[in-house]
Biopython code that builds the backbone (N, CA, C, O; Angstrom):
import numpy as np
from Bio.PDB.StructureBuilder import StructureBuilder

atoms = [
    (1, "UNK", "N", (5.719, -39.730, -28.809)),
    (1, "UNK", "CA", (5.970, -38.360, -28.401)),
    (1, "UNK", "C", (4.727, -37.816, -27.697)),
    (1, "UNK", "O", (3.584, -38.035, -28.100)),
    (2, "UNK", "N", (4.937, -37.314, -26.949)),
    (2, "UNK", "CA", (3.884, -36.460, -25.997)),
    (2, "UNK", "C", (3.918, -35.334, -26.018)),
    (2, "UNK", "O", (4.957, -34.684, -25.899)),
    (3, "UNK", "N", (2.874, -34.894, -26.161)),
    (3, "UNK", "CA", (2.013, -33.450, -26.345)),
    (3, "UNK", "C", (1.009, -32.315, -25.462)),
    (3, "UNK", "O", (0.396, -32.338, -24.395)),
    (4, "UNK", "N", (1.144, -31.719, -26.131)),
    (4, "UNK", "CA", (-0.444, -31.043, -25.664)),
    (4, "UNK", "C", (-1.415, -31.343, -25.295)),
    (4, "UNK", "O", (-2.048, -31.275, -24.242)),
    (5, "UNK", "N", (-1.576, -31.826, -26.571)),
    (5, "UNK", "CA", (-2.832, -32.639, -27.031)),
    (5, "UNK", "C", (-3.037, -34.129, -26.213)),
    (5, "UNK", "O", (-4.023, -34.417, -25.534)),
    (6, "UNK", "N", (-2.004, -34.882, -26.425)),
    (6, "UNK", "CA", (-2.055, -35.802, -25.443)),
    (6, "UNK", "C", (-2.477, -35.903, -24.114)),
    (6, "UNK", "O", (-3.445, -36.438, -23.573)),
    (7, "UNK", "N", (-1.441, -35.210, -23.688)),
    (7, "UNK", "CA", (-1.522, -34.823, -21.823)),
    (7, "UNK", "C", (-3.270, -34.167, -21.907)),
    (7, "UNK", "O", (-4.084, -34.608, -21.096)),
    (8, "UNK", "N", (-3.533, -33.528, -22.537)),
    (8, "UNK", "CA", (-5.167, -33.053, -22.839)),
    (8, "UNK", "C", (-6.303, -34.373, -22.518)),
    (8, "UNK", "O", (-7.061, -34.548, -21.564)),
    (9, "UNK", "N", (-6.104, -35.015, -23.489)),
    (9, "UNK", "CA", (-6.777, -36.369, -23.891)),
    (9, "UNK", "C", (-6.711, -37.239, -22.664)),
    (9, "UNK", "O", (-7.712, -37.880, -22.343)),
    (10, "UNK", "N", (-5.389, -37.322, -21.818)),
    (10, "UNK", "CA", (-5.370, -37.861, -20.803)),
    (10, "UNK", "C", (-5.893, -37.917, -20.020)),
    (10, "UNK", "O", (-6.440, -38.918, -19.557)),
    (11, "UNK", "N", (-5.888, -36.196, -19.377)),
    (11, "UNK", "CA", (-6.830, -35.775, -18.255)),
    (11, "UNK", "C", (-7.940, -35.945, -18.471)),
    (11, "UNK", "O", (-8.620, -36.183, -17.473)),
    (12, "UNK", "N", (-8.790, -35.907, -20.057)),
    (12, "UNK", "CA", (-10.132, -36.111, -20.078)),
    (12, "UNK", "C", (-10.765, -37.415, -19.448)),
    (12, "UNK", "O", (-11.905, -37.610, -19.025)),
    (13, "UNK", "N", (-9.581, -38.309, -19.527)),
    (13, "UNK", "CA", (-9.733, -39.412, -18.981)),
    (13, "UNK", "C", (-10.107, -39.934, -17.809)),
    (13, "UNK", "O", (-10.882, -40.887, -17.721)),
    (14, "UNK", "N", (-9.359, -39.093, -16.420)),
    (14, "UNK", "CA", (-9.208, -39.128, -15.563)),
    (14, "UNK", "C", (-9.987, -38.363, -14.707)),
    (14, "UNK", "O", (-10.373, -37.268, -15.115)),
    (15, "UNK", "N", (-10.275, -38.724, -13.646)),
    (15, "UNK", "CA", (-10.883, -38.041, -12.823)),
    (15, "UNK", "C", (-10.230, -36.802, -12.173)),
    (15, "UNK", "O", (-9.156, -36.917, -11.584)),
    (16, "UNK", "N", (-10.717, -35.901, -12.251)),
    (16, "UNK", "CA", (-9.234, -34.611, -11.388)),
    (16, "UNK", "C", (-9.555, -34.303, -10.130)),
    (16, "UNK", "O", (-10.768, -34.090, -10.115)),
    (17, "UNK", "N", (-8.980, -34.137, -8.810)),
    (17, "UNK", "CA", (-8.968, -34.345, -7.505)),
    (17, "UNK", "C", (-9.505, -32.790, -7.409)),
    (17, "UNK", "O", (-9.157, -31.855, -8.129)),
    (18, "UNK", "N", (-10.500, -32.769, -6.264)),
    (18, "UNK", "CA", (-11.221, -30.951, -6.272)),
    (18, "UNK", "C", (-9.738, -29.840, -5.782)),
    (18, "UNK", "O", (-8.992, -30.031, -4.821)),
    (19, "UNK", "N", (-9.682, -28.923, -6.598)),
    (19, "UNK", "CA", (-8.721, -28.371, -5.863)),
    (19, "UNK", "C", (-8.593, -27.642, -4.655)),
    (19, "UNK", "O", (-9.404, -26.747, -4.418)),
    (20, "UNK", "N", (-7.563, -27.941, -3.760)),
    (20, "UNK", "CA", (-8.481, -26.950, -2.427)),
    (20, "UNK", "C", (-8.057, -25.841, -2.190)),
    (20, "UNK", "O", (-7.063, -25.149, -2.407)),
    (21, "UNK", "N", (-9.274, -25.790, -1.559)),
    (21, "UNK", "CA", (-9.705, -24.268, -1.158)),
    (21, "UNK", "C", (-9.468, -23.742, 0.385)),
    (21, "UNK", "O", (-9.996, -24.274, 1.362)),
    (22, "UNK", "N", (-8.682, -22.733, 0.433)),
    (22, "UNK", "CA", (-8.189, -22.192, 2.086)),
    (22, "UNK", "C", (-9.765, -21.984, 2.455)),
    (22, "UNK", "O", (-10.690, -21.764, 1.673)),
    (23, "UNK", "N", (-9.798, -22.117, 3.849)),
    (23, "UNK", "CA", (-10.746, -21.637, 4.531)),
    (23, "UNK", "C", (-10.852, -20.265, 5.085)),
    (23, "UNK", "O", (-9.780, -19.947, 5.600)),
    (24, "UNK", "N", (-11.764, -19.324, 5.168)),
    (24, "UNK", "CA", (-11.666, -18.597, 5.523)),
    (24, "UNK", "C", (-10.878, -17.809, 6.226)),
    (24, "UNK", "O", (-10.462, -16.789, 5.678)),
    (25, "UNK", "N", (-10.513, -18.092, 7.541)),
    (25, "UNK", "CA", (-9.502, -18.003, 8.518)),
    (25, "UNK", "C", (-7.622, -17.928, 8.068)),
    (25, "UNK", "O", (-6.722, -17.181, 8.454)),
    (26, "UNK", "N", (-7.653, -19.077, 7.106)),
    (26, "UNK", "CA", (-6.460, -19.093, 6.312)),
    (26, "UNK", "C", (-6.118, -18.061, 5.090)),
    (26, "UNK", "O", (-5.095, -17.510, 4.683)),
    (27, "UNK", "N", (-7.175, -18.078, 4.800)),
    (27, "UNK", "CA", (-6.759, -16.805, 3.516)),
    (27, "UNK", "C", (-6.748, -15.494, 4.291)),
    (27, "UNK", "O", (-5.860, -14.686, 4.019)),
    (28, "UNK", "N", (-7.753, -15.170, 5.340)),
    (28, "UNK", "CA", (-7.158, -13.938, 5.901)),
    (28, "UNK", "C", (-5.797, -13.429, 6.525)),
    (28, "UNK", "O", (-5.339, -12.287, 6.503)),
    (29, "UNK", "N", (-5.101, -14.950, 7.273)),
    (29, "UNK", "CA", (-4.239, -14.708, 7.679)),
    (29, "UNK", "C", (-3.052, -15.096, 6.276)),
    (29, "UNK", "O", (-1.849, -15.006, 6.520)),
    (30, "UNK", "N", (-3.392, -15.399, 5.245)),
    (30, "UNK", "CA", (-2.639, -15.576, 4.159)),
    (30, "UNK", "C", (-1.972, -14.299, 3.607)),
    (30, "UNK", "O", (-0.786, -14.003, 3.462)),
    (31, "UNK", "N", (-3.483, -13.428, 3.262)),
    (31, "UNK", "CA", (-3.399, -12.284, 3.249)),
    (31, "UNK", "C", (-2.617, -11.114, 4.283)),
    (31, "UNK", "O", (-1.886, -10.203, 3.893)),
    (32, "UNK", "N", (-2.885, -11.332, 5.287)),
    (32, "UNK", "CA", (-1.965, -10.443, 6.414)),
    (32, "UNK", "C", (-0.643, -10.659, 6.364)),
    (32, "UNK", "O", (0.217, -9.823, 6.087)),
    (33, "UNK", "N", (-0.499, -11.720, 6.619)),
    (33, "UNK", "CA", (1.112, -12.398, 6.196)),
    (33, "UNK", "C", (1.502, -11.419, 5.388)),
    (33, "UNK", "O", (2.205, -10.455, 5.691)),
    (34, "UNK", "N", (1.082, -11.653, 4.453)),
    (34, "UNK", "CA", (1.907, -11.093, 2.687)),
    (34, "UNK", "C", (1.552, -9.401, 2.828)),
    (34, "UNK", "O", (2.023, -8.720, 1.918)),
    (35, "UNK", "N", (0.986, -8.876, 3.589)),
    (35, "UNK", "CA", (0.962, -7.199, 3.697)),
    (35, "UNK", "C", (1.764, -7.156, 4.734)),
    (35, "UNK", "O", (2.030, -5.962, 4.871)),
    (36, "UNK", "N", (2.311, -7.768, 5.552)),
    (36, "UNK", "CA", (3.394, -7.401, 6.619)),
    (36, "UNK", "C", (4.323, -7.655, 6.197)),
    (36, "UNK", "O", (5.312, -7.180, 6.756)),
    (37, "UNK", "N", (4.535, -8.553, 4.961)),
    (37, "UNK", "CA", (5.511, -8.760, 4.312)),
    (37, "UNK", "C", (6.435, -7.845, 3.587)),
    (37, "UNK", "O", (7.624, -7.551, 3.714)),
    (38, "UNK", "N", (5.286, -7.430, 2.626)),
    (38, "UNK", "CA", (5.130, -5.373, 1.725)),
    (38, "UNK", "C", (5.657, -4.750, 2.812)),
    (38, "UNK", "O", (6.830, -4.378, 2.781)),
    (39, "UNK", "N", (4.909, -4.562, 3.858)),
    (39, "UNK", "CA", (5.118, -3.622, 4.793)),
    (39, "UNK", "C", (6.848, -3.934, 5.382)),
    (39, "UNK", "O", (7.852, -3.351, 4.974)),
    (40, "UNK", "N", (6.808, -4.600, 6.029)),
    (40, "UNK", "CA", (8.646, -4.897, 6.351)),
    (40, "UNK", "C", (9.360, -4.641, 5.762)),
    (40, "UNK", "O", (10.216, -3.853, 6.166)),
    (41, "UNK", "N", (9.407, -5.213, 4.369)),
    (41, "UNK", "CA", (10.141, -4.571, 2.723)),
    (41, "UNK", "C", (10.455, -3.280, 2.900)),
    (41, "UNK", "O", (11.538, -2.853, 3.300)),
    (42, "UNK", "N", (8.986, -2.319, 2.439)),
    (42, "UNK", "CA", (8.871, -1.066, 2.334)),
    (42, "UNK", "C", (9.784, -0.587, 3.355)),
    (42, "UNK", "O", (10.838, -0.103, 2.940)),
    (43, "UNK", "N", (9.532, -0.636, 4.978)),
    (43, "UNK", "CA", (9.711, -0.214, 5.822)),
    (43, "UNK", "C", (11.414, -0.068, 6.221)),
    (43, "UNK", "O", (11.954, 0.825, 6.874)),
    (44, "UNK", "N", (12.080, -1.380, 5.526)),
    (44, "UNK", "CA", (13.979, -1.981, 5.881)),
    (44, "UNK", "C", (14.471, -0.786, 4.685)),
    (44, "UNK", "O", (15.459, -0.080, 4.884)),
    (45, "UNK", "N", (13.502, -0.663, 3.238)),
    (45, "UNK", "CA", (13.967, -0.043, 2.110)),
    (45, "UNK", "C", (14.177, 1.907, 2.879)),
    (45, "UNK", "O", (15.167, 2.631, 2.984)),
    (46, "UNK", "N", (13.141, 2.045, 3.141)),
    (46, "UNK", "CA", (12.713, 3.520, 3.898)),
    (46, "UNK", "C", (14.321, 3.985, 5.111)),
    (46, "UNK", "O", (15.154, 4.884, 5.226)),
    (47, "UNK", "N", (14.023, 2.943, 5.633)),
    (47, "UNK", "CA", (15.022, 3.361, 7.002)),
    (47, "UNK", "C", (16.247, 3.281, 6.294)),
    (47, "UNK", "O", (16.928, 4.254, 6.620)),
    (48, "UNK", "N", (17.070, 2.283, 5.147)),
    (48, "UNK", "CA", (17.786, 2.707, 4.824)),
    (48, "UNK", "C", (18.515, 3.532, 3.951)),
    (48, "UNK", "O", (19.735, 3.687, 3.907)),
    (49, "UNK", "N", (17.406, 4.179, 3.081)),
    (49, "UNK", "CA", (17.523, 5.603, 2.417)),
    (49, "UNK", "C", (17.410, 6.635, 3.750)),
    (49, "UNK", "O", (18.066, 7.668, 3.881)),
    (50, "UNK", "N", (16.706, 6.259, 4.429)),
    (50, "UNK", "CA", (16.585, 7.701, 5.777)),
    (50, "UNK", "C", (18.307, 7.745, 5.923)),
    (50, "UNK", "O", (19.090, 8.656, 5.653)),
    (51, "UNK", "N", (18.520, 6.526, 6.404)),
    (51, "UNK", "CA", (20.534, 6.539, 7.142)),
    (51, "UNK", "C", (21.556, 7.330, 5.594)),
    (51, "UNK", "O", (22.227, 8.337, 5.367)),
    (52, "UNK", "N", (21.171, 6.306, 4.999)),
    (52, "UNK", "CA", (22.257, 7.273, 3.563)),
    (52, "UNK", "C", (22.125, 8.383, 2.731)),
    (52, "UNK", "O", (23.098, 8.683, 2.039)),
    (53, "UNK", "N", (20.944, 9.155, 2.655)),
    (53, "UNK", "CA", (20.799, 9.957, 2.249)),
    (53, "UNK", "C", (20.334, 11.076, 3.626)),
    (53, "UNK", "O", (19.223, 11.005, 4.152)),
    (54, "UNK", "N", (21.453, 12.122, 4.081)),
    (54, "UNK", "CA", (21.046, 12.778, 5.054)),
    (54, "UNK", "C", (20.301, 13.689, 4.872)),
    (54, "UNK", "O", (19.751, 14.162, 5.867)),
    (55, "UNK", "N", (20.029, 14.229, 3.619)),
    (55, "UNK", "CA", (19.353, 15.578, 3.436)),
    (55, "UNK", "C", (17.749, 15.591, 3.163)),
    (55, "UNK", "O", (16.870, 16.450, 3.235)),
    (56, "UNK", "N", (17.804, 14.167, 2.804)),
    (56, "UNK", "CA", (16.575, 13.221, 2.227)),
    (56, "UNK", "C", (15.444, 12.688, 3.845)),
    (56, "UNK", "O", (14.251, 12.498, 4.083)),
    (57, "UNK", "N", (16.822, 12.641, 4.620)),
    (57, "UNK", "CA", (16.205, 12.024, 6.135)),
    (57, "UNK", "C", (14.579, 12.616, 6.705)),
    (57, "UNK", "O", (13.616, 11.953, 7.089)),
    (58, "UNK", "N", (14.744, 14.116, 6.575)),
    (58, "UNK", "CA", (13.815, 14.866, 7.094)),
    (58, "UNK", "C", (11.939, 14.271, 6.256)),
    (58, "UNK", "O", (10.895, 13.872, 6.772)),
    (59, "UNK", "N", (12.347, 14.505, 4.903)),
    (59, "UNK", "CA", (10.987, 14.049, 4.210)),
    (59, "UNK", "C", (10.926, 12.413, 4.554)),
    (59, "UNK", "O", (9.793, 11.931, 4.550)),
    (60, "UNK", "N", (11.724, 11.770, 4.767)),
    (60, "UNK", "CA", (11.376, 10.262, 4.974)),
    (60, "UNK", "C", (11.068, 9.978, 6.297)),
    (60, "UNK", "O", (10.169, 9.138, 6.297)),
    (61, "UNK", "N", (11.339, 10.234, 7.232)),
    (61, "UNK", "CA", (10.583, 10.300, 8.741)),
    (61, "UNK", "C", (9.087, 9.848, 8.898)),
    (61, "UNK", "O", (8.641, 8.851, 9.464)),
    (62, "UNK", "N", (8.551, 10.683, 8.354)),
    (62, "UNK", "CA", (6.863, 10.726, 8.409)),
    (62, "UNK", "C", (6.233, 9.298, 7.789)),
    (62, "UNK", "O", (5.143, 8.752, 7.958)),
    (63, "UNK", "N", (7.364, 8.956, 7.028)),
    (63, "UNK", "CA", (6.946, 7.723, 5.865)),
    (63, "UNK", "C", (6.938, 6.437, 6.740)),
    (63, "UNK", "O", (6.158, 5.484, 6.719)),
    (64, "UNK", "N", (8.341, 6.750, 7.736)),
    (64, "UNK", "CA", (9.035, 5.668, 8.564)),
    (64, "UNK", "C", (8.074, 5.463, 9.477)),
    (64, "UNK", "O", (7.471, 4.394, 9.383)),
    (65, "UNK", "N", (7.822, 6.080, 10.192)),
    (65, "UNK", "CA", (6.818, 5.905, 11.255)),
    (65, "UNK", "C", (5.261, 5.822, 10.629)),
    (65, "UNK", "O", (4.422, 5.378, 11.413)),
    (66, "UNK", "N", (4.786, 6.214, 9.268)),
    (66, "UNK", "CA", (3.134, 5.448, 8.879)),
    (66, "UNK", "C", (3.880, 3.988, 8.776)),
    (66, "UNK", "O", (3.681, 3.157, 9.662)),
    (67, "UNK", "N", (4.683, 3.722, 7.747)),
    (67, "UNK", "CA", (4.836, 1.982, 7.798)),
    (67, "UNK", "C", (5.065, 1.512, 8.780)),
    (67, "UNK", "O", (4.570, 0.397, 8.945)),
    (68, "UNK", "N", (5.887, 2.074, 9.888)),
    (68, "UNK", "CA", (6.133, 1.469, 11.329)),
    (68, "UNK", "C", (4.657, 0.685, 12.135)),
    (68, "UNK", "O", (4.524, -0.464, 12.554)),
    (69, "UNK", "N", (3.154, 2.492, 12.115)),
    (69, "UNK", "CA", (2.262, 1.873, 12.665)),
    (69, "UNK", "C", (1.447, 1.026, 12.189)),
    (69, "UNK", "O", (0.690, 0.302, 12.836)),
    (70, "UNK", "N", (1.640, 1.118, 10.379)),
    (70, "UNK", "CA", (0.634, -0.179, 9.884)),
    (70, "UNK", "C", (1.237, -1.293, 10.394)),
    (70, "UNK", "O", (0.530, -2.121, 10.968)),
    (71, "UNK", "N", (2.397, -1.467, 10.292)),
    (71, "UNK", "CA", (3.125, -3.170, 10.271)),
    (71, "UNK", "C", (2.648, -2.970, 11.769)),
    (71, "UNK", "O", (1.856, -3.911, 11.720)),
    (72, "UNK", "N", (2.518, -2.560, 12.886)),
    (72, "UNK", "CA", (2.144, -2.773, 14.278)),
    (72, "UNK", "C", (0.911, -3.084, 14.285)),
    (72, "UNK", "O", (0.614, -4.002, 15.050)),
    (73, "UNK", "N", (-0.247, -2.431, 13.438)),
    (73, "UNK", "CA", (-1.823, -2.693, 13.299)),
    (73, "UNK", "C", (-2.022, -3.950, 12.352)),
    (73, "UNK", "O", (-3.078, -4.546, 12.142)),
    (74, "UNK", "N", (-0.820, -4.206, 11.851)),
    (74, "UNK", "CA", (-1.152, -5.919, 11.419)),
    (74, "UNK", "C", (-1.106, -6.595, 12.400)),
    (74, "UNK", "O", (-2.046, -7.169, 12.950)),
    (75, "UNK", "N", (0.546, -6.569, 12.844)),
    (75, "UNK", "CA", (1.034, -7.260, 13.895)),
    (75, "UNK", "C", (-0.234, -7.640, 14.886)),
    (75, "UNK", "O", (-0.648, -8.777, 15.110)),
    (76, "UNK", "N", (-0.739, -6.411, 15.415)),
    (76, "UNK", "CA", (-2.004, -6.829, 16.188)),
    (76, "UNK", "C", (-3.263, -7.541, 15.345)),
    (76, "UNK", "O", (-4.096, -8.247, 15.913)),
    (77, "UNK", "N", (-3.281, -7.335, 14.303)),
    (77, "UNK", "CA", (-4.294, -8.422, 13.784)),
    (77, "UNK", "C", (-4.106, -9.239, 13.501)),
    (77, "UNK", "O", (-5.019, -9.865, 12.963)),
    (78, "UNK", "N", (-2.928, -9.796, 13.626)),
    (78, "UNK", "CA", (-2.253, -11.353, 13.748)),
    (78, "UNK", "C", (-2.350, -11.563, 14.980)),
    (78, "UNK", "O", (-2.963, -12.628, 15.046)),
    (79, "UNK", "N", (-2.095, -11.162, 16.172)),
    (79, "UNK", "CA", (-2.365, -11.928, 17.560)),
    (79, "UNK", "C", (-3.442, -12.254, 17.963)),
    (79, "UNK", "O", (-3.559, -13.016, 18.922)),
    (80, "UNK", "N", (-4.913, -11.523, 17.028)),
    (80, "UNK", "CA", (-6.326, -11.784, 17.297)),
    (80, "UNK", "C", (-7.008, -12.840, 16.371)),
    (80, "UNK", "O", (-8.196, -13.122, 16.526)),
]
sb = StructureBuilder()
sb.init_structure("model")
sb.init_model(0)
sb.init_chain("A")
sb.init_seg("    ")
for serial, (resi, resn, name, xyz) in enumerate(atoms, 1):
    if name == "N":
        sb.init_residue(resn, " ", resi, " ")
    sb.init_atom(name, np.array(xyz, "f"), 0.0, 1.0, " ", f" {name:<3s}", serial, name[0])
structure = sb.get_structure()
């Protein structure tokens, strides 16, 4: 039977391969990725409370268009 403890004992055994590490360049754009990601989310969630709730539309506007220009000021820091 195999264990914890075992699989433990095992690895002590073994040599373990370095784990890798993104390079600079990659984790930034790792990072951007995944906030344009938030941002798109946020942004599909927003526009469609703006359409179904009409009375609601007016306060959500202002919201629509800040997430609009961040996801554009990523967008551009992804083409650079």
């Amino acid at each position: 039977m195999l264990d914890s403890h075992g699989i433990g004992l095992f690895a002590l055994c073994r040599p373990l391969p370095a784990y890798p590490l993104k390079s600079k360049a990659v984790e930034q754009l790792d990072q951007l990725l995944c906030v344009r990601k938030s941002l798109s989310a946020s942004l599909a969630s927003f526009e469609l409370q703006a359409r179904e709730l009409a009375h609601a539309a007016p306060a959500l506007e202002p919201v629509v268009a800040a997430l609009q220009a961040q996801k554009e000021a990523v967008d551009s820091s992804l083409q650079h």
